[in-house]
C-alpha positions as CSV (number, residue, x, y, z in Angstrom):
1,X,0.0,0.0,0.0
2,X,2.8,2.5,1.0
3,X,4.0,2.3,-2.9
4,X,0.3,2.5,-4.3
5,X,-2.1,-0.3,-5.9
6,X,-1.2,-2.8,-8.4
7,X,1.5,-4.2,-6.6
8,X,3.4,-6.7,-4.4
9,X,6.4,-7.3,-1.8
10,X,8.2,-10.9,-1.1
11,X,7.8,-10.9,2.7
12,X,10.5,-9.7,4.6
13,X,10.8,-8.8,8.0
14,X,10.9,-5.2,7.9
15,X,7.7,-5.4,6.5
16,X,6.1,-6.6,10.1
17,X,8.2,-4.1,11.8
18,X,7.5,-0.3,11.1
19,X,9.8,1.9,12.0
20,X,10.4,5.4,11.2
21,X,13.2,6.5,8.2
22,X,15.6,7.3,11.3
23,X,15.4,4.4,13.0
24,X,15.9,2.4,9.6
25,X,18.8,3.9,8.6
26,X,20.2,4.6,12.1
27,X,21.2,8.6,10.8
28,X,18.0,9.5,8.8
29,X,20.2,9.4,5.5
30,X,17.7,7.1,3.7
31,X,14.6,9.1,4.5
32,X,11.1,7.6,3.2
33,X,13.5,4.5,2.4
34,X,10.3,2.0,2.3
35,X,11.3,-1.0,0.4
36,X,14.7,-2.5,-0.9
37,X,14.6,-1.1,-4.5
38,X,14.2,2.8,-2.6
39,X,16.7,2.0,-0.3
40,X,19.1,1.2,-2.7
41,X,18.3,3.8,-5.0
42,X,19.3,6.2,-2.3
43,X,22.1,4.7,-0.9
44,X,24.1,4.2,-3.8
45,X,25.2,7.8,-4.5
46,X,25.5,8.3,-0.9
47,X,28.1,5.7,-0.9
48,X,29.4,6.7,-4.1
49,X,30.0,10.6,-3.1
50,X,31.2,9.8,0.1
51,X,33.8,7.7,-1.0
52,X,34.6,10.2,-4.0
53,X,35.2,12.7,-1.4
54,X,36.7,11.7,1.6
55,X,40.6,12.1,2.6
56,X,40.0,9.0,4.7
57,X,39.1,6.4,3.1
58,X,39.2,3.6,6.4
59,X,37.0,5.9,8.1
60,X,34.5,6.4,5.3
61,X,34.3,2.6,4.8
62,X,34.0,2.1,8.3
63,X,30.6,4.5,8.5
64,X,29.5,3.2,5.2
65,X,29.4,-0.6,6.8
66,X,27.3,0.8,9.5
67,X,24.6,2.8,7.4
68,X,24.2,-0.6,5.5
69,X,24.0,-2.5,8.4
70,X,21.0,-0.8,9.7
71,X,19.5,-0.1,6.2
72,X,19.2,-3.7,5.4
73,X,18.5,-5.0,9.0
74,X,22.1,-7.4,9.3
75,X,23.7,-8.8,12.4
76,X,27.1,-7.6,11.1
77,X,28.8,-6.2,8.1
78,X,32.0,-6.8,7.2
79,X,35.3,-6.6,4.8
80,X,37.8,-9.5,4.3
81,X,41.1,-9.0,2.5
82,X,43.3,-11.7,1.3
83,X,47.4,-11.6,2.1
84,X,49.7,-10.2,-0.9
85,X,50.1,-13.8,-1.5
86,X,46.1,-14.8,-1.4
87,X,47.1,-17.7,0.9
88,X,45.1,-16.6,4.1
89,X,42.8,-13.3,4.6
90,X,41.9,-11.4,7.6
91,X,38.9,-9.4,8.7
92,X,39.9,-5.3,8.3
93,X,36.8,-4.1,8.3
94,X,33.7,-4.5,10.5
95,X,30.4,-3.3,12.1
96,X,28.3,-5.1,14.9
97,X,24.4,-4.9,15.2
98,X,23.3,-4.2,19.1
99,X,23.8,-7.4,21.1
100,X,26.0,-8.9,18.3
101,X,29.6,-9.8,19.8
102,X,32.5,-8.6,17.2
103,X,34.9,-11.3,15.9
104,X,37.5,-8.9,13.8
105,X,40.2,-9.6,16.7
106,X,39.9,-13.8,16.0
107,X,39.4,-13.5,12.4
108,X,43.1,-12.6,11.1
109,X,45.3,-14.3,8.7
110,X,42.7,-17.3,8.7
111,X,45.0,-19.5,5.7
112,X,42.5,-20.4,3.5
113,X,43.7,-24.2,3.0
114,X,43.2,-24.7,6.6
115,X,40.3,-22.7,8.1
116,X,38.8,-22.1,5.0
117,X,39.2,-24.9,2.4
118,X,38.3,-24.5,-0.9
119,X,36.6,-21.0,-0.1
120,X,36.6,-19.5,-3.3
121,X,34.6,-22.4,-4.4
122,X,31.3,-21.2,-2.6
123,X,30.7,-17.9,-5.2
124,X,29.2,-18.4,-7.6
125,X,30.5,-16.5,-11.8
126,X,28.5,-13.5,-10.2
127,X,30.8,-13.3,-7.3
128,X,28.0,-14.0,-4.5
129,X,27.7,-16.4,-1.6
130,X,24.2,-16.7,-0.7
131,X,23.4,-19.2,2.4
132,X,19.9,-19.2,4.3
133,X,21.5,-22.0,6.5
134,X,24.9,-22.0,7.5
135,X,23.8,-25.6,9.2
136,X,23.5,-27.0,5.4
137,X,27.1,-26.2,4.5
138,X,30.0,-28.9,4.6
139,X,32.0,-29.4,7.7
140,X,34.5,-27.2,8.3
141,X,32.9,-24.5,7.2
142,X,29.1,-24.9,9.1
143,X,31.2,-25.6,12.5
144,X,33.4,-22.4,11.7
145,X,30.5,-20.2,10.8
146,X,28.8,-21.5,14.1
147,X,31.3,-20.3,16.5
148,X,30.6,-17.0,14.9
149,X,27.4,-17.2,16.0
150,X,26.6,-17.0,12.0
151,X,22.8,-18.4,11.1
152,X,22.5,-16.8,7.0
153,X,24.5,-15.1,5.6
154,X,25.6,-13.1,1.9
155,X,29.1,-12.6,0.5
156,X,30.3,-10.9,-2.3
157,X,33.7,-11.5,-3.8
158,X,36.4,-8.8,-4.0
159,X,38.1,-9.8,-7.7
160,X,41.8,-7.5,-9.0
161,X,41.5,-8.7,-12.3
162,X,39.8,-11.9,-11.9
163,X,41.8,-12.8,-8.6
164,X,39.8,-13.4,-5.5
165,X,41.1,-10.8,-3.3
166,X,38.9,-11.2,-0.5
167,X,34.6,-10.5,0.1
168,X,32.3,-8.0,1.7
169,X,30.1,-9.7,4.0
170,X,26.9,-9.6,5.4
171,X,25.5,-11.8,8.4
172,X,22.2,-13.1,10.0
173,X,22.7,-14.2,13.5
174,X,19.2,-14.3,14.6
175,X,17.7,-16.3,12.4
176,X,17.2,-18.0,9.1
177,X,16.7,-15.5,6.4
178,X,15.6,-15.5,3.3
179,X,17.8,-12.9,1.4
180,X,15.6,-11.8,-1.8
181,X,16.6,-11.1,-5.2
182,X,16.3,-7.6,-4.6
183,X,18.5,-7.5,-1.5
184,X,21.4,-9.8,-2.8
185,X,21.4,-7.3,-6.1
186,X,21.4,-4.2,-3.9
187,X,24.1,-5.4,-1.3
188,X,26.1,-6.8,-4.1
189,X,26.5,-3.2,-5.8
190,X,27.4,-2.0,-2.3
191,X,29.9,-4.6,-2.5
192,X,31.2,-3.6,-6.0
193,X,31.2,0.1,-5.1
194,X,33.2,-0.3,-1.7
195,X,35.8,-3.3,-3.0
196,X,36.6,-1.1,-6.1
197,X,37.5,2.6,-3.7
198,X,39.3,-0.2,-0.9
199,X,41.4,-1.8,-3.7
200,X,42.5,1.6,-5.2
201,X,43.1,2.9,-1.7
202,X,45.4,-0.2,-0.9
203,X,47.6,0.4,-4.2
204,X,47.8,3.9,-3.3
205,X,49.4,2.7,0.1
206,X,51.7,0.3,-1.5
207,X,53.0,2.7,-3.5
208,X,53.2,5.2,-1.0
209,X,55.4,2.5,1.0
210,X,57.5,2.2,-1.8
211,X,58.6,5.3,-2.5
212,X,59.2,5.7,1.2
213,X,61.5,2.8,1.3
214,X,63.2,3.5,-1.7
215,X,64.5,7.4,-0.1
């Protein structure tokens, strides 16, 4: 009804849950923000000139991670990035729902052919890990995501070139959810947006570093 007649919405829990722009967004950035498609519309260019503008990149990423967590209604949002030699990752970036316990400090340099076998493997050619049940995935991986408190979750791959550099991550900790077309399109161009300004930042500090040590 709130986007007129001759419609329809796949149920999602928001919709049983009214709240007010504010509260949805948790800094009134998004207002009117009613349904997935408006949210995204409006976050997108946030995102964009925010990250177009900024002198700080970490910081701006770090904010960002938190509007999207309370857009979308996630336990936790977060960034992993691989090693220069893609042979572990760790978590660098991250933002905690209220009465959701952080795990950054745990999750570093995780190698992936030990705690994470074969993790590539789970995106699909779109670059997107979609689980409603971390309880259906293969040992290790559904006892690892279960210390982590981790119930559904949606990844998106961070690819340099075709290489898997690492994902942006979203997780469900309270209970199975059914992430919609709409939603896993939407969070993956949040994905896309933030991996592209993160990887250009990191070369910029690699360079940077090397013309320090070469002085």
């Amino acid at each position: 009804k709130n986007n007129g007649k001759s419609g329809f919405a796949f149920y999602e829990r928001q919709l049983c849950s009214p709240v007010t722009p504010g509260e949805q967004t948790g800094a009134g950035i998004l207002p009117g923000a009613e349904d997935t498609y408006t949210m995204g519309r409006a976050l997108y260019p946030y995102i964009f000139r925010l990250l177009y503008s900024t002198a700080d990149v970490e910081t701006a990423v770090e904010h960002i991670l938190e509007v999207v967590g309370r857009t979308y209604d996630v336990s936790r949002v977060y960034i992993f990035e691989n090693s220069p030699d893609d042979r572990a990752c760790s978590n660098t970036f991250e933002w905690c729902g209220e009465g959701v316990p952080p795990q950054k400090s745990r999750l570093q340099n995780l190698p992936y052919w030990d705690d994470l076998p074969d993790y590539p493997a789970h995106f699909d050619e779109n670059g997107v890990f979609c689980c409603r049940d971390t309880a259906a995935l293969p040992p290790p991986l559904c006892g690892f995501l279960a210390g982590l408190g981790v119930v559904s979750l949606l990844q998106c791959a961070v690819r340099d070139g075709g290489r898997f550099r690492g994902f942006v991550g979203f997780d469900e900790c309270r209970v199975s959810r059914y992430w919609t077309r709409e939603q896993v399109h939407s969070l993956t161009l949040v994905a896309n947006i933030l991996s592209t300004f993160l990887l250009k930042h990191r070369l910029a500090q690699r360079l940077e570093e090397l013309s320090e040590s070469r002085l």
